[in-house]
DSSP file (Angstrom, degrees, kcal/mol; ACC not computed):
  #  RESIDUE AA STRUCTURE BP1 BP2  ACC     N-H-->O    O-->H-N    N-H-->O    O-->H-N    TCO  KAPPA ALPHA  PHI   PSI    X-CA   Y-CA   Z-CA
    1    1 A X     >        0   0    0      0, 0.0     4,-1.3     0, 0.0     5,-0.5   0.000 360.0 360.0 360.0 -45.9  104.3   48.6   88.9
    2    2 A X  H  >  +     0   0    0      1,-0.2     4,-1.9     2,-0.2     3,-0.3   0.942 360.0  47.5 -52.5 -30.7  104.5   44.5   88.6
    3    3 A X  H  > S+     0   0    0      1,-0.2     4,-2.9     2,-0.2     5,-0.3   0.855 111.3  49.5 -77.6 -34.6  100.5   44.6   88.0
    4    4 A X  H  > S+     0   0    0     -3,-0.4     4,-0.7     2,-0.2    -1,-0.2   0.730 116.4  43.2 -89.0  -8.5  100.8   47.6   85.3
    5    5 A X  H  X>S+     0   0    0     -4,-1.3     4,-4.5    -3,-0.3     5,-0.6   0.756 108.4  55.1 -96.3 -53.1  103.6   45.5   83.4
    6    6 A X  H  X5S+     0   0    0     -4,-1.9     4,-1.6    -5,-0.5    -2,-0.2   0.987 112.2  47.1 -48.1 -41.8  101.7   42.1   83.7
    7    7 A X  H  X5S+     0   0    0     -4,-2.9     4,-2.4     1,-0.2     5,-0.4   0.954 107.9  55.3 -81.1 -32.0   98.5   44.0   81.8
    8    8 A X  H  X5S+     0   0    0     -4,-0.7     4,-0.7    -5,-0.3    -1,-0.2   0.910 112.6  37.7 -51.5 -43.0  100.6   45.4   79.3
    9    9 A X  H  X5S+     0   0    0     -4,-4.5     4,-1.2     2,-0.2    -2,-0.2   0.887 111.1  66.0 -71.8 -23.5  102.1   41.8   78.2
   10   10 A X  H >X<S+     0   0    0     -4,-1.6     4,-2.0    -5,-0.6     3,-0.7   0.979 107.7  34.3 -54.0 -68.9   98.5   41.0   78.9
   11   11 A X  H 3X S+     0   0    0     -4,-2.4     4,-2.0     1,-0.3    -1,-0.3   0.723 116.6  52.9 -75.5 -16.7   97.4   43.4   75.7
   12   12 A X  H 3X S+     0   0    0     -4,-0.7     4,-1.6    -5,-0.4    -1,-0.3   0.846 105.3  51.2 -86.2 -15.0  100.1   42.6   73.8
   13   13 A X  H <X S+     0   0    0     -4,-1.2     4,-1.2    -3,-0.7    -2,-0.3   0.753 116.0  46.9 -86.0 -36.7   99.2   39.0   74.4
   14   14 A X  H  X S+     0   0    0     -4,-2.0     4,-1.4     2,-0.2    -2,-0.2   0.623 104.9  58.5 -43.6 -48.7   95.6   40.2   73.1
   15   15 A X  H >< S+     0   0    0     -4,-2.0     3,-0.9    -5,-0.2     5,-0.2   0.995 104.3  48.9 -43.7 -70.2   97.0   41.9   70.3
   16   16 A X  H >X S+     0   0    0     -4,-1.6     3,-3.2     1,-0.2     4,-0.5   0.792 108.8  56.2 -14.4 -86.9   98.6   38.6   69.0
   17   17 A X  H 3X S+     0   0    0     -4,-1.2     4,-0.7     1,-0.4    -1,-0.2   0.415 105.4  53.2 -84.5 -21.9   95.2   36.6   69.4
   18   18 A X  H << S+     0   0    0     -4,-1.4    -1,-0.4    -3,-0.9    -2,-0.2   0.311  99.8  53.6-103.6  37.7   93.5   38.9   67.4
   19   19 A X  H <4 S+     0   0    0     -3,-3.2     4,-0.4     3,-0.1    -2,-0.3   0.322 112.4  51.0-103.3 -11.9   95.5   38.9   64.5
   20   20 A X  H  X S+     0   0    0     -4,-0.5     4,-0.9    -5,-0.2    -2,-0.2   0.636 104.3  51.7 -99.7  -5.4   95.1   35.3   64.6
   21   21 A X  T  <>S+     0   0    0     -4,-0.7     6,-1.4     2,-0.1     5,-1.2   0.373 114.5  48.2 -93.2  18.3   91.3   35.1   64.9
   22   22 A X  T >45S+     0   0    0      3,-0.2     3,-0.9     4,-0.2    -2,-0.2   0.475 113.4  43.8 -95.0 -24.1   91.3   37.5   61.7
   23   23 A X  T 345S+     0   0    0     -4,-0.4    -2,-0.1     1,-0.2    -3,-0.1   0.896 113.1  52.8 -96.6  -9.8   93.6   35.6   59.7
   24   24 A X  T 3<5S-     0   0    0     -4,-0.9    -1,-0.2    -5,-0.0    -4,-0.1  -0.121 115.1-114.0 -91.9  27.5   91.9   32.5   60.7
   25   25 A X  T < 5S+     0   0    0     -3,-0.9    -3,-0.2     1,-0.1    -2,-0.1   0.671  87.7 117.7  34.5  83.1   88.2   33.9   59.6
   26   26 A X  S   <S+     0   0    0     -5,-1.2     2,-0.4    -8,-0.1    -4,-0.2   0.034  78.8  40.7 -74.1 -46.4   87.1   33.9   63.6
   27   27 A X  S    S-     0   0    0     -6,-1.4     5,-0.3     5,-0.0    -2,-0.1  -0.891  87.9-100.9-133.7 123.9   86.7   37.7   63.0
   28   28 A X     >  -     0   0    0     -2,-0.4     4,-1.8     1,-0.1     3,-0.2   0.037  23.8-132.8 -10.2 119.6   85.6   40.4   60.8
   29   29 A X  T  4 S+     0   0    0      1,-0.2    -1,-0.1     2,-0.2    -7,-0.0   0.880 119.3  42.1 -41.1 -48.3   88.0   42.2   58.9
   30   30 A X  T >> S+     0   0    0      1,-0.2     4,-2.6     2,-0.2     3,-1.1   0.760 113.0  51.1 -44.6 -49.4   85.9   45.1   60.4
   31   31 A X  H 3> S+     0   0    0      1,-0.3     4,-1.2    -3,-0.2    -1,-0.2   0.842 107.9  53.3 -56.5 -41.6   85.6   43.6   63.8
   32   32 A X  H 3< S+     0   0    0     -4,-1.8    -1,-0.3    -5,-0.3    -2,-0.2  -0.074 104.2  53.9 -95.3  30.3   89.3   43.1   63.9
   33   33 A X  H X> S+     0   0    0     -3,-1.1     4,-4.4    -5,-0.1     3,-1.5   0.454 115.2  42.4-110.6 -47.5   90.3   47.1   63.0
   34   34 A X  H 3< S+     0   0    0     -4,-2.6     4,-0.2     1,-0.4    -2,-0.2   0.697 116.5  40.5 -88.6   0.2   88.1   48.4   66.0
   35   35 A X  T 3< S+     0   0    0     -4,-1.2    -1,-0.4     2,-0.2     4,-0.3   0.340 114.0  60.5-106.5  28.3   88.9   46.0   68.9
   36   36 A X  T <> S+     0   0    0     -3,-1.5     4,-1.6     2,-0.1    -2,-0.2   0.361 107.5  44.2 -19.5 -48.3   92.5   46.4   67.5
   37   37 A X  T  < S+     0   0    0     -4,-4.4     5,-0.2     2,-0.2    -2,-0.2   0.863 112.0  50.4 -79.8 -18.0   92.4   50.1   68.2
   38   38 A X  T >> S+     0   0    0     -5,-0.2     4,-1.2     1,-0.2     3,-0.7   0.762 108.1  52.1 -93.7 -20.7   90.9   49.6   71.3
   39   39 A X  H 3> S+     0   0    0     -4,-0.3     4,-2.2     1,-0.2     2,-0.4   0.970 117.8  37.9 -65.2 -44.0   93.8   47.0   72.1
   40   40 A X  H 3< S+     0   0    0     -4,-1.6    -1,-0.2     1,-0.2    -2,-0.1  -0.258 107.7  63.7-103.9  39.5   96.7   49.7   71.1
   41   41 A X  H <> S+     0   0    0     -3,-0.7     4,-2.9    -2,-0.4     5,-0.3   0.078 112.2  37.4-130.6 -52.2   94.6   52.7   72.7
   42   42 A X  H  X S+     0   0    0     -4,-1.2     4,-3.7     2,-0.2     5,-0.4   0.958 111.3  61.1 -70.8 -34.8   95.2   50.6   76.3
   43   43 A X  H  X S+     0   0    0     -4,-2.2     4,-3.1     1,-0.2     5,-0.2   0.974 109.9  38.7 -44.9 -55.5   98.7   49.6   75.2
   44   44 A X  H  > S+     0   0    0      1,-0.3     4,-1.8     2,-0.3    -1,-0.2   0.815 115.4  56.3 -71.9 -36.4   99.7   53.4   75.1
   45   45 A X  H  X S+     0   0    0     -4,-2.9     4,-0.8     2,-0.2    -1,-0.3   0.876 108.8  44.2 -65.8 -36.5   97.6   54.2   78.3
   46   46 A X  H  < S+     0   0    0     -4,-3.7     4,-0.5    -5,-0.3    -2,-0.3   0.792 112.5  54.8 -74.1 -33.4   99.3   51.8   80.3
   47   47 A X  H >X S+     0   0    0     -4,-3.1     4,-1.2    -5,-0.4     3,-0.6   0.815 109.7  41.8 -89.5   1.8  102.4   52.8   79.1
   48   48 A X  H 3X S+     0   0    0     -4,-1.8     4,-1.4     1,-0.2    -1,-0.2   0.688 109.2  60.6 -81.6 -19.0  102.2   56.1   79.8
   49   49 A X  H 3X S+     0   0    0     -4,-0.8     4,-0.5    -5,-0.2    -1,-0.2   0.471 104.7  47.8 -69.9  -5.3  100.8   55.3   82.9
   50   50 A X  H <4 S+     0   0    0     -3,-0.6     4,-0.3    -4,-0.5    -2,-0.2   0.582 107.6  58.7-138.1 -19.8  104.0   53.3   83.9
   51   51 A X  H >X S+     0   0    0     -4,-1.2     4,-2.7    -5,-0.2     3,-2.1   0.978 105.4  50.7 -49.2 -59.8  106.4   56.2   82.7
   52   52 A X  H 3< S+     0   0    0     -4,-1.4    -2,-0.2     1,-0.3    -3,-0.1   0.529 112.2  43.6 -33.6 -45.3  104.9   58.2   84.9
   53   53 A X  T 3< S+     0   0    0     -4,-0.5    -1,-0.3     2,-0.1    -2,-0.2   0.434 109.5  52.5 -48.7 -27.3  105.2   56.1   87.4
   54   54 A X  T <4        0   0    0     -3,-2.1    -2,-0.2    -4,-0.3    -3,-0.2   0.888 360.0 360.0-105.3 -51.6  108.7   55.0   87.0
   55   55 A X     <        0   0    0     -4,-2.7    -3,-0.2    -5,-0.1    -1,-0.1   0.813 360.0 360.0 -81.8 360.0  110.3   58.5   86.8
C-alpha cells in the first residue's frame, strides 16, 4: 500500500512537470494533452487500485 501511494504522488509529481514543460515551450501543446491523459489515466488506476485495496 506504501509503494501504491508513493507512485501516485509520483504522477501527480509528473503531472506538475508537465504543465511546466508546456508553459515553458519544452513541449507541444499537442505533446502535452496526450502524455497528460496518459498521466490522469494511471492516476485513476492507481487509485482505484488502492480503494480496492484499503476496503
Amino acid at each position: 500500500m506504501r509503494f501504491l501511494h508513493i507512485a501516485l504522488g509520483s504522477a501527480n509529481e509528473l503531472e506538475y512537470q508537465l504543465l511546466l514543460a508546456k508553459d515553458l515551450g519544452y513541449l507541444d501543446a499537442g505533446i502535452y494533452q496526450e502524455l497528460a491523459h496518459q498521466t490522469l489515466e494511471i492516476q485513476r488506476m492507481l487509485a482505484g487500485l488502492i480503494h480496492k485495496l484499503h476496503a
